[in-house]
C-alpha positions as CSV (number, residue, x, y, z in Angstrom):
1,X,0.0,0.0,0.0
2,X,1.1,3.6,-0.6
3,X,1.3,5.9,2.1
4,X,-1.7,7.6,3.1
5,X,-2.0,11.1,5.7
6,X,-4.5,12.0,7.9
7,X,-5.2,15.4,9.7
8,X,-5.6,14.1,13.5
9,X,-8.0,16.8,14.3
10,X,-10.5,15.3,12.5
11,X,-11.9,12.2,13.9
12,X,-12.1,8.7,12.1
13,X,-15.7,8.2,10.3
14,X,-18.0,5.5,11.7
15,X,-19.8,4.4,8.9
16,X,-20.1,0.4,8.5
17,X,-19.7,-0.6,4.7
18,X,-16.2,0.1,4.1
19,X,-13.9,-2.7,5.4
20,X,-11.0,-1.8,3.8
21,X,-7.1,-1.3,5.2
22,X,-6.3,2.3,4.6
23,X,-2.6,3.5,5.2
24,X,-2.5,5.9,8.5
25,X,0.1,9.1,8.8
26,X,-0.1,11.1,12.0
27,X,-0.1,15.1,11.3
28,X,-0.7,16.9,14.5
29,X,-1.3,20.2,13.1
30,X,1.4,22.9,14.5
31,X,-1.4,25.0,15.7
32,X,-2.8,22.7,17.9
33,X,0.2,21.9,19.7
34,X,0.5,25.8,20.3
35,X,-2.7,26.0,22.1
36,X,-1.9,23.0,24.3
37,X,1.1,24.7,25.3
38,X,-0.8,28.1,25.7
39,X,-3.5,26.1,27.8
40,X,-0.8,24.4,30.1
41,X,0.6,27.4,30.6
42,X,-2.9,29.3,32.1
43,X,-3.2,26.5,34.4
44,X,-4.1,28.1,38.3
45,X,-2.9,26.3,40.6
46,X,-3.9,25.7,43.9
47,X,-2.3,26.5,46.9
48,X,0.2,23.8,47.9
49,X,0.0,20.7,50.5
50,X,0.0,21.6,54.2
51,X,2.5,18.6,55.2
52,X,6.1,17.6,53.6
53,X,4.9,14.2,52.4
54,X,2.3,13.0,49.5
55,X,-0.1,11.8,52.0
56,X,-2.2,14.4,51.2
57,X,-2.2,13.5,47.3
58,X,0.6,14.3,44.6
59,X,2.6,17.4,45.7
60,X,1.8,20.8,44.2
61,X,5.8,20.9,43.1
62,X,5.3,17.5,41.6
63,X,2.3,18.2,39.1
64,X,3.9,21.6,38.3
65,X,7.3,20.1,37.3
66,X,5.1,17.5,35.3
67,X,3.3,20.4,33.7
68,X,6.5,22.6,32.5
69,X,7.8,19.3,31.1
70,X,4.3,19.0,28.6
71,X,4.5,22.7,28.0
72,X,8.9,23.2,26.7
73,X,10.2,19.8,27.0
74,X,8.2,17.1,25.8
75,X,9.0,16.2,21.9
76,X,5.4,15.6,20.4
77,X,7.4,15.6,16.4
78,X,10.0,13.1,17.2
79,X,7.3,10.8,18.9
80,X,5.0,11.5,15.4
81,X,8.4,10.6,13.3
82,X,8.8,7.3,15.6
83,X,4.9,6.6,14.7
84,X,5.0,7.2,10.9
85,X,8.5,4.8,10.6
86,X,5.9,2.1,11.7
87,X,3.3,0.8,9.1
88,X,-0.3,2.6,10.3
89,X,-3.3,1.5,9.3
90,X,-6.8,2.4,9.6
91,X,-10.2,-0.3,8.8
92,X,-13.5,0.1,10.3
93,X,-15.2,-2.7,12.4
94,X,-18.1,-2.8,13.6
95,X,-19.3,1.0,12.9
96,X,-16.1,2.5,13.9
97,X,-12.6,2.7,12.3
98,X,-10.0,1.2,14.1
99,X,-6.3,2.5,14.4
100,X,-3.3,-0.1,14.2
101,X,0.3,-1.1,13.9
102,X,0.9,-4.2,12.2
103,X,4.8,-5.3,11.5
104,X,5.1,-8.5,9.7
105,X,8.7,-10.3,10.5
106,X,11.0,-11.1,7.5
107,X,11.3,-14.5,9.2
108,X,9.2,-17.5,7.7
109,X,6.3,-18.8,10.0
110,X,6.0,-16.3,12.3
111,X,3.6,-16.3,15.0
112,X,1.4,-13.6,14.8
113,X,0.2,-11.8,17.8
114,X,-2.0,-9.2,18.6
115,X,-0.6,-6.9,21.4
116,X,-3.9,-4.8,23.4
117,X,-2.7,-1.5,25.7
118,X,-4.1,-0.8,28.8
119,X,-6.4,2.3,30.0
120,X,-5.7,5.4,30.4
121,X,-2.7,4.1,28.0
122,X,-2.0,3.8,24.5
123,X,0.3,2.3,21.6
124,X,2.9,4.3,22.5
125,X,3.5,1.5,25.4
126,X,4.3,-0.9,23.0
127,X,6.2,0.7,20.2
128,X,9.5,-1.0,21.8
129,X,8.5,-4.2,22.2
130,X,7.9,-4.6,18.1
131,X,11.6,-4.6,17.0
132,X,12.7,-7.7,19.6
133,X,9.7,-10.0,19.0
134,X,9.6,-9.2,14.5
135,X,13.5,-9.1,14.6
136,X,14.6,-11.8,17.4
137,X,17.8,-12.2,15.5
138,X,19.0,-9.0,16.5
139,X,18.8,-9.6,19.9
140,X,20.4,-12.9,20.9
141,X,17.0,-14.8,20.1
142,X,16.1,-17.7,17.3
143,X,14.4,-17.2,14.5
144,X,12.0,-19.4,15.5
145,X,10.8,-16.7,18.3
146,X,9.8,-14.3,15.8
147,X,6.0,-12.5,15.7
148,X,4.2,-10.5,13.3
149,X,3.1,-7.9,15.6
150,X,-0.7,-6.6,15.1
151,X,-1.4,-3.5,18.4
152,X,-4.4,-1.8,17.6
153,X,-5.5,1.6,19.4
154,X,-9.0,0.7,21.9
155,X,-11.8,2.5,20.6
156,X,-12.1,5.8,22.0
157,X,-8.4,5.8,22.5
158,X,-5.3,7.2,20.3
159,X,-6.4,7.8,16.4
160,X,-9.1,5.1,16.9
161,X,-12.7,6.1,16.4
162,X,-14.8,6.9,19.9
163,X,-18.3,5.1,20.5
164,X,-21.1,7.1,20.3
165,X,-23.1,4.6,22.2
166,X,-22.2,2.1,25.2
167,X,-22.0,-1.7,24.5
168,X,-18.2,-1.6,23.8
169,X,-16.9,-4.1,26.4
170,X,-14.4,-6.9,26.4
171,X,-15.9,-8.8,24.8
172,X,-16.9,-6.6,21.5
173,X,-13.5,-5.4,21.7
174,X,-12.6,-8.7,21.2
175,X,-14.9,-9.9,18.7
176,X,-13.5,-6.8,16.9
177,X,-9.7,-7.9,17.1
178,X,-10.9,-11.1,15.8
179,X,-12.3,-9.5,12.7
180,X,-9.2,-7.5,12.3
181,X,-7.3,-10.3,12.3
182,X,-9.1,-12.4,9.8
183,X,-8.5,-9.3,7.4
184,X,-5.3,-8.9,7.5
185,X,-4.9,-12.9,6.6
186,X,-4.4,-14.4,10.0
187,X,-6.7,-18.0,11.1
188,X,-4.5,-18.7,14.2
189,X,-2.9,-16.4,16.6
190,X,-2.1,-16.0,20.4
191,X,-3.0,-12.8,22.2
192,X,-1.1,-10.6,24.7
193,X,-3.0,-7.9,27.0
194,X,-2.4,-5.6,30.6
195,X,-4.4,-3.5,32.6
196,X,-8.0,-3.1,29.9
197,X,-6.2,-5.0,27.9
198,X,-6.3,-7.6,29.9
199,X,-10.3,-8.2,30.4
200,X,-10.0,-7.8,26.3
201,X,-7.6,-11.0,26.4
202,X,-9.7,-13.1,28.3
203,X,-12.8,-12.0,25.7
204,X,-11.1,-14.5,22.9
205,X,-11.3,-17.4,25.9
206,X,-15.0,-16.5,27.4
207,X,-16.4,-16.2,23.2
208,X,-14.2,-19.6,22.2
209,X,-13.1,-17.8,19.5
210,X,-11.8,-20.9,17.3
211,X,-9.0,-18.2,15.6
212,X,-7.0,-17.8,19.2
213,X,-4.7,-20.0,20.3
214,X,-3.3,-18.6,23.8
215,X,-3.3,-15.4,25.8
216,X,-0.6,-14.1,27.8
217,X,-0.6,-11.5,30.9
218,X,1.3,-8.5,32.1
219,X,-0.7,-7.7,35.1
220,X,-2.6,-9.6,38.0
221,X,-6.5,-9.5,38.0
222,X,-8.0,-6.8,40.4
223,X,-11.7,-8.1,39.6
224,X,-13.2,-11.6,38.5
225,X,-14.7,-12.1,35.0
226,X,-17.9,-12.9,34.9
């Protein structure tokens, strides 16, 4: 596919006939970044913590230096460059169009696998995991150990569309990830998931979806599934 180019500010569509994979740039326009700054930089504080400890919440000093970091220090165009080195894609599923990464390995028989981020998180978390797991050669590992790597965005999350109704649980979300990965040619693949991605993990195991092999986690449980 040729490379495609979006302007971020305007969100995904959501209508449900097109299933095609359309190639994904990011392109934060500069003027938007200028008036995040500008906002960050009207904050009003309040007045700081009574004690010397956090046990009254995150200092005052803490969110502040946090804040001056997002406003003059944080790179936003070498983190878009690091995105748009990666194949981006865009397909919409089930009514809304779904942002992803996919990397296939230059190994033979690669296992695909289908990396899900976590909430309030984002692909971002994963972006350095792709390299080891499509390229295991290149760091001390077999090329039997090598992935095609598929991380999606959540919906409502990153460049993916947002719900305009509830209903999007675990288990859609996973239903959805199985349709993603029936387009892009896969019929067997093993899943990995933390924090919401997680609960979406376990979806592929609660719907017996015949496509998933195995599921792997990077965080305990904090509530049952049911």
């Amino acid at each position: 596919m040729g490379k495609g180019r979006i302007d971020t500010v305007t969100r995904p569509q959501t209508s449900t006939s097109d299933t095609n994979i359309r190639p994904f740039r990011v392109n934060v326009p500069e003027e938007q970044l200028a008036d995040l700054r500008r906002r960050i930089a009207a904050t009003r504080w309040p007045e700081r913590e009574t004690v010397a400890d956090d046990s009254q919440g995150v200092q005052l000093a803490t969110i502040q230096e946090l804040a001056r970091y997002w406003m003059t220090d944080y790179d936003w165009r070498k983190c878009e460059t690091n995105l748009n080195a990666l194949p981006q894609f865009m397909t919409q599923i089930d009514g809304l169009d779904i942002h992803f990464i996919h990397v296939r390995s230059k190994h033979e028989n690669a296992l695909p696998i289908i990396v899900t981020h976590g909430w309030p998180g984002s692909i971002i978390e994963q972006l350095k995991i792709i390299d080891p797991l499509t390229n295991p050669t290149a760091h001390d590992a077999s090329a039997s150990d090598a992935f095609d790597v598929v991380i999606p965005s959540i919906p409502g999350h990153g460049f993916s569309a947002k719900p305009t109704s509830t209903g999007w649980d675990p288990l859609r979300i996973a239903r959805a990830w199985s349709e993603l990965m029936k387009r892009l040619g896969y019929t067997r693949y093993v899943a990995q998931g933390g924090d919401w991605g997680r609960p979406s993990r376990n979806g592929w195991a609660l719907r017996r979806l015949k496509d998933w092999w195995a599921s792997t986690p990077t965080c305990p449980g904090l509530f049952p599934m049911t």
